[in-house]
C-alpha positions as CSV (number, residue, x, y, z in Angstrom):
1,X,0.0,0.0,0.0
2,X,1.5,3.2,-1.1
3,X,-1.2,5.5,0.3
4,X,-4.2,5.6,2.8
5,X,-6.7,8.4,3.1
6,X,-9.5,8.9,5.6
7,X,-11.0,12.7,5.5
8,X,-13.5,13.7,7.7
9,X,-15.1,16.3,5.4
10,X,-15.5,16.6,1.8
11,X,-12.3,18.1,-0.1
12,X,-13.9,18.7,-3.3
13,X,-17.2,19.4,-3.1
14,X,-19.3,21.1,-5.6
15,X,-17.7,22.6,-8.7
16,X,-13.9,23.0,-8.7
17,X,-13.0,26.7,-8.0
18,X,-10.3,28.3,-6.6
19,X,-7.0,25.9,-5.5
20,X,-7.2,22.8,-4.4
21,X,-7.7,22.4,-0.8
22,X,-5.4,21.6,1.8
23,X,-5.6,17.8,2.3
24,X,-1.8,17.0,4.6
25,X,-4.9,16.0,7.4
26,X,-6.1,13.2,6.0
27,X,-3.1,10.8,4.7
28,X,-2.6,8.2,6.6
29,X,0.2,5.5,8.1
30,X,-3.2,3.1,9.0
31,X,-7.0,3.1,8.8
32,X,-9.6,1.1,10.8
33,X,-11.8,-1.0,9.1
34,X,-15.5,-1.9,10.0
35,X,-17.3,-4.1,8.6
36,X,-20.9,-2.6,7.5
37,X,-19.3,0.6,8.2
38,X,-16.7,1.8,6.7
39,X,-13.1,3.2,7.3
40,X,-13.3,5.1,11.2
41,X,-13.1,9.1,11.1
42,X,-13.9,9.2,7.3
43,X,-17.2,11.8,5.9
44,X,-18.4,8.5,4.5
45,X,-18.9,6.2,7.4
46,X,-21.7,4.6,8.7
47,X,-23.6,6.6,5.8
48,X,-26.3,4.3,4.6
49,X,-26.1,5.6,0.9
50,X,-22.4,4.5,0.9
51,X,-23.3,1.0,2.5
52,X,-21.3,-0.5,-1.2
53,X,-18.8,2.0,-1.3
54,X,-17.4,2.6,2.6
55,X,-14.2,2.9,0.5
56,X,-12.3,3.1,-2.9
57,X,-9.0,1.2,-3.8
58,X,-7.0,2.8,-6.9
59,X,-3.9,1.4,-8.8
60,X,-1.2,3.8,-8.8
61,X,-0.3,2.4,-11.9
62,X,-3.7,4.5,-13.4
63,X,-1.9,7.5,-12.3
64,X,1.2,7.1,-13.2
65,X,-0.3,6.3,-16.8
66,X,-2.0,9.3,-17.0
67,X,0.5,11.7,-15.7
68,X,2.6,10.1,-19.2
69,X,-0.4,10.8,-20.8
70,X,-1.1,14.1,-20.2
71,X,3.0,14.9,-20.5
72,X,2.7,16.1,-16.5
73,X,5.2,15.1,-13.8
74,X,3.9,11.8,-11.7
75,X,0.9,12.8,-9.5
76,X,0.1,12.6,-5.7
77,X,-1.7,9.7,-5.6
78,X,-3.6,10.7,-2.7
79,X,-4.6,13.5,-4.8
80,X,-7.2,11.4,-6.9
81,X,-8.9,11.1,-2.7
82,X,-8.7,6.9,-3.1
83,X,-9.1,5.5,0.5
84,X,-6.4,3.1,-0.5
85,X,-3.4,3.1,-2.9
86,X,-1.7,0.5,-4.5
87,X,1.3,-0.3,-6.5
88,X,1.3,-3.8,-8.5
89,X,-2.4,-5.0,-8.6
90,X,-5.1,-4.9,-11.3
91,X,-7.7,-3.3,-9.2
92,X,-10.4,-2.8,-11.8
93,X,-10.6,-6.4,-12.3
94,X,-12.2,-6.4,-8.7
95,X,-15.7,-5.0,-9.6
96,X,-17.8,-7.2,-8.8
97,X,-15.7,-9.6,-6.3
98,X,-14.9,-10.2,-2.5
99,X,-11.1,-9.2,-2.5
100,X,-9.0,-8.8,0.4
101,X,-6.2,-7.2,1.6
102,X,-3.2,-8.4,4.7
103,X,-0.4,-6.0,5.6
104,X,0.2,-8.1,8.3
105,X,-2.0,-6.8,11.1
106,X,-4.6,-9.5,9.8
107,X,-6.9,-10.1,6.7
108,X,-9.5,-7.2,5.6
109,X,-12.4,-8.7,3.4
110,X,-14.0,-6.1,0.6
111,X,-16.4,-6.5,-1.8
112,X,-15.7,-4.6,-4.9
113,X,-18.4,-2.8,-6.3
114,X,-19.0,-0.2,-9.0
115,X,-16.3,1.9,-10.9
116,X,-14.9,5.0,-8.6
117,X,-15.4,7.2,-11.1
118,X,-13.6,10.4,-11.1
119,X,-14.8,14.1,-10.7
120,X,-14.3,17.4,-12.2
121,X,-11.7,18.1,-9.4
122,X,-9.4,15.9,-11.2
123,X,-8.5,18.9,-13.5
124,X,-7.8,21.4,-10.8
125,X,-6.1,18.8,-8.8
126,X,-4.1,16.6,-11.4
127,X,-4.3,18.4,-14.5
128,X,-5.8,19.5,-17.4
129,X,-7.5,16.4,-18.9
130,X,-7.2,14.3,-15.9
131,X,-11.4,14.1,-15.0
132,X,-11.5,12.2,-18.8
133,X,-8.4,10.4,-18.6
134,X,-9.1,8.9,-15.3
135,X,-12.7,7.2,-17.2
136,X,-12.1,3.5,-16.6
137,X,-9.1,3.4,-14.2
138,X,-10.6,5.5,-11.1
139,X,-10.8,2.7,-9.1
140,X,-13.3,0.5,-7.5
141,X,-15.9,1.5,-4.6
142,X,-16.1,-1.3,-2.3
143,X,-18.0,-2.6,0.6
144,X,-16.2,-3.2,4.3
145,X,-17.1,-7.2,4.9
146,X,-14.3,-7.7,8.0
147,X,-13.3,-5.2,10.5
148,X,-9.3,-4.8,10.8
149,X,-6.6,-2.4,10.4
150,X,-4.3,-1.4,6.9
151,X,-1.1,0.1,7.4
152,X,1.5,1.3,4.5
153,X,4.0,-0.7,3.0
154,X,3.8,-4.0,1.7
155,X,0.5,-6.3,1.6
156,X,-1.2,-9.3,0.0
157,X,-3.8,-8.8,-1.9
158,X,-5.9,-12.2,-2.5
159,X,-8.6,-12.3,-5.1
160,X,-10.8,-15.7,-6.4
161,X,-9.2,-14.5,-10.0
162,X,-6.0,-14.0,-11.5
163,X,-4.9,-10.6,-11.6
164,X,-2.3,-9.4,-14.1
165,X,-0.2,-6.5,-12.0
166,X,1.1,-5.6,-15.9
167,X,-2.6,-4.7,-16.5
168,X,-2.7,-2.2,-13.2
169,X,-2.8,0.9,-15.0
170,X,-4.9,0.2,-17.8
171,X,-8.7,1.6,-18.5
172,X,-11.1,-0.9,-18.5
173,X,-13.6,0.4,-21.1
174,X,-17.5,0.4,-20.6
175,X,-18.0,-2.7,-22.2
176,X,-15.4,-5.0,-20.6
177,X,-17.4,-3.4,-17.5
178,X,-20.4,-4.8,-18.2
179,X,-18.9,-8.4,-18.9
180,X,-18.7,-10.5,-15.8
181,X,-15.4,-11.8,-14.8
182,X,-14.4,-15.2,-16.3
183,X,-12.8,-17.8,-13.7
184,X,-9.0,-17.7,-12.9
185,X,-6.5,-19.4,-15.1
186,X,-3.3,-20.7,-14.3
């Protein structure tokens, strides 16, 4: 896990205007997990219309992509406002499937939901072009299944198919999104 965000209000809320707001507050060495309820101390726990999406997971990778893309210096990941970030693991693929995630302090079960897409802050807070380049590799929302904690640095991700870390940054485009995932292969 390179980065771990829980904010307890809104960064970017409503239109983007002005800079972008000071956010040093709300990285993270660790976050608590609940099941049902989200990550502790974060603006989205324990709300019921976020009951499938207590928190998002992003691949650094889609950053890093972009920021090639778009001809920029690499970005803050913690920037894009992901609850967790990491390096070396096809998240997208995890729509739709119980993942989970041991740092060592002890397993954390999520269900991956829907796509985390990404907002009009992107191009105040990114750059120019970042809210459409982001399309497809924002992340996934997911669901808290097990309580536990997530600290930085290394972890084991464990999903029921095989993920292709190569494939981390990629978009997944709306079609491949609507497919379900085929079983694992080895």
């Amino acid at each position: 896990m390179v980065g771990l965000l829980a904010s307890p209000v809104h960064r970017y809320d409503g239109r983007p205007t002005g800079p972008v707001p000071a956010q040093d507050g709300d990285r993270r060495e660790w976050i608590e997990v609940r099941a049902g309820h989200g990550v502790a101390g974060d603006r989205y726990a324990g709300r019921p219309a976020h009951r499938d999406a207590q928190l998002t997971v992003l691949a650094a990778e889609a950053l890093d992509a972009l920021a090639a893309e778009l001809g920029t210096p690499p970005f803050d990941p913690l920037l894009a406002r992901r609850t967790v970030v990491l390096r070396g693991a096809e998240v997208e693929a995890l729509r739709g499937l119980e993942f989970s995630l041991d740092c060592g302090a002890g397993v954390v079960r999520l269900g991956g939901g829907r796509p985390a897409n990404p907002c009009a802050w992107m191009d105040v807070a990114l750059a120019p072009g970042a809210h459409r380049g982001m399309r497809g590799r924002g992340g996934v929302r997911c669901a808290a299944l097990s309580d536990g904690v997530l600290r930085l640095g290394p972890a084991v991700l464990t999903s029921p198919v095989l993920l292709d870390p190569t494939r981390a940054g990629h978009a997944v485009s709306p079609a491949a999104r609507a497919r379900p995932p085929g079983p694992a292969s080895a």
